[in-house]
C-alpha positions in Angstrom: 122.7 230.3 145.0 122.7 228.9 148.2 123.9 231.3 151.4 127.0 229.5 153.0 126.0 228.4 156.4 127.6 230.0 159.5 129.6 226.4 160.3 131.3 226.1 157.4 132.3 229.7 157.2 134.1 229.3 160.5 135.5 225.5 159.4 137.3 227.5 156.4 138.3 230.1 158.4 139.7 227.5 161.0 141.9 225.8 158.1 142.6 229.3 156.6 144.4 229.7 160.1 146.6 227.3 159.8 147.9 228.5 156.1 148.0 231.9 157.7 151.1 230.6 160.7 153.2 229.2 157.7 152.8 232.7 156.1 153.6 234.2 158.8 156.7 232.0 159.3 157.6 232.9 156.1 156.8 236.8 156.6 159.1 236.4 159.5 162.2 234.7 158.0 162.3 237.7 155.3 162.2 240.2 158.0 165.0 238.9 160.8 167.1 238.1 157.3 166.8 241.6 156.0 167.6 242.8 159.9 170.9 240.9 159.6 169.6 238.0 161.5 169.0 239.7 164.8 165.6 239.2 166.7 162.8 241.7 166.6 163.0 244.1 169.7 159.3 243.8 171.6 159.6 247.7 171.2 160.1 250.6 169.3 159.8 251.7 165.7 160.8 247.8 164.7 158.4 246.5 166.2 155.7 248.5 164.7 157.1 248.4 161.3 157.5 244.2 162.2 153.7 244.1 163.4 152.3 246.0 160.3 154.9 243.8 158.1 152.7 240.7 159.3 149.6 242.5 158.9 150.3 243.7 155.5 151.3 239.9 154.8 147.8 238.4 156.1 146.0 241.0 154.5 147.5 240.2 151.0 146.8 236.2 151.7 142.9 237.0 152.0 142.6 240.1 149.4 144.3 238.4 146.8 142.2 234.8 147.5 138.8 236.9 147.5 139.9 239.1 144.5 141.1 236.2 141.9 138.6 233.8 142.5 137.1 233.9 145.6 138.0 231.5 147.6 140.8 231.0 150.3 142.8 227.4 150.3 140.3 227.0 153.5 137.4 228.0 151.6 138.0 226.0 148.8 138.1 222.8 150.7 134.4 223.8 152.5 132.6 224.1 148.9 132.2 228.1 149.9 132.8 231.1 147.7 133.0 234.6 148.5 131.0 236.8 145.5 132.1 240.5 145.0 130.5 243.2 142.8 132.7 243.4 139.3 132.8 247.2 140.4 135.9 248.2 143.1 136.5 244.3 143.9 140.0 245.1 145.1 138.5 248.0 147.1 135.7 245.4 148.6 138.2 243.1 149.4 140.8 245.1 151.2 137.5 246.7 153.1 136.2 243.2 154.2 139.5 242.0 155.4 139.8 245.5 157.7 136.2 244.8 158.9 136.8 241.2 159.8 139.3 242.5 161.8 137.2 244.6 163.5 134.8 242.0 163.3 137.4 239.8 165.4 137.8 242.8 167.7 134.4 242.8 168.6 134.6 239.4 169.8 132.9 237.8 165.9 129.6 239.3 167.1 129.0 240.8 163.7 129.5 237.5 162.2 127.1 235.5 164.7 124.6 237.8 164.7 124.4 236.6 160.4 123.0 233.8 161.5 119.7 236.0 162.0 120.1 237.3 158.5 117.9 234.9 156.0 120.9 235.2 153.5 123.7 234.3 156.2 125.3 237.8 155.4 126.6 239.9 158.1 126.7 243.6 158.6 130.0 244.3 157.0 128.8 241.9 153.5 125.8 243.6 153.8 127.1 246.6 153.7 130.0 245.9 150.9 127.6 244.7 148.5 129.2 240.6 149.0 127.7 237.4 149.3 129.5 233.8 150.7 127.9 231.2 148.8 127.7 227.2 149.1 129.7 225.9 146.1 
């Protein structure tokens, strides 16, 4: 099994992006309709509950790709697959979707420094026990 190569990771997570907006259109039009229409306030408890709505809505697009066959829409059309342990792969997937956050947080320097790592995985794969393969 071929390591994915860094390019092609960050291709699929380019078109993964754009399947993420239209979710989160979508996340959005449930949440003004079940707040009778109005706009979200850009404070206060709404807004929270509105920003972790839309997190809980990305995280589920990723967890559930990587957890029933391992590959995104994004990933798909790049030929990679993301391979999890049978053991805890919902558990593994909800962890590697909080540490790619962090992962974005830190500016994707976890995920450029893989390119130093002779099987392309970064710290948090590493770590998880998960390889992204060339398909």
């Amino acid at each position: 099994m071929t390591p994915a190569p860094l390019w092609r990771r960050a291709a699929a997570l380019f078109y993964d992006s754009l399947f993420v907006l239209a979710v989160l259109m979508l996340a959005t039009l449930i949440f003004v309709a079940a707040n009778g229409g109005q706009a979200v306030p850009p404070n206060g408890i709404l807004s929270t509950v509105y920003r972790l709505w839309l997190l809980l809505w990305v995280g589920a697009y990723f967890v559930l790709f990587w957890y029933w066959g391992g590959q995104t829409p994004g990933m798909k059309v790049w030929h990679i697959q993301v391979l999890l342990p049978q053991q805890q792969r919902l558990r593994r997937s909800i962890a590697r979707f909080f540490l790619g956050l962090l992962s974005l947080a830190l500016a994707g320097i976890p995920f450029w420094l893989a390119a130093r790592d002779p099987e392309r995985r970064d710290l948090w794969d590493r770590r998880l026990g998960v390889r992204v393969i060339r398909r």
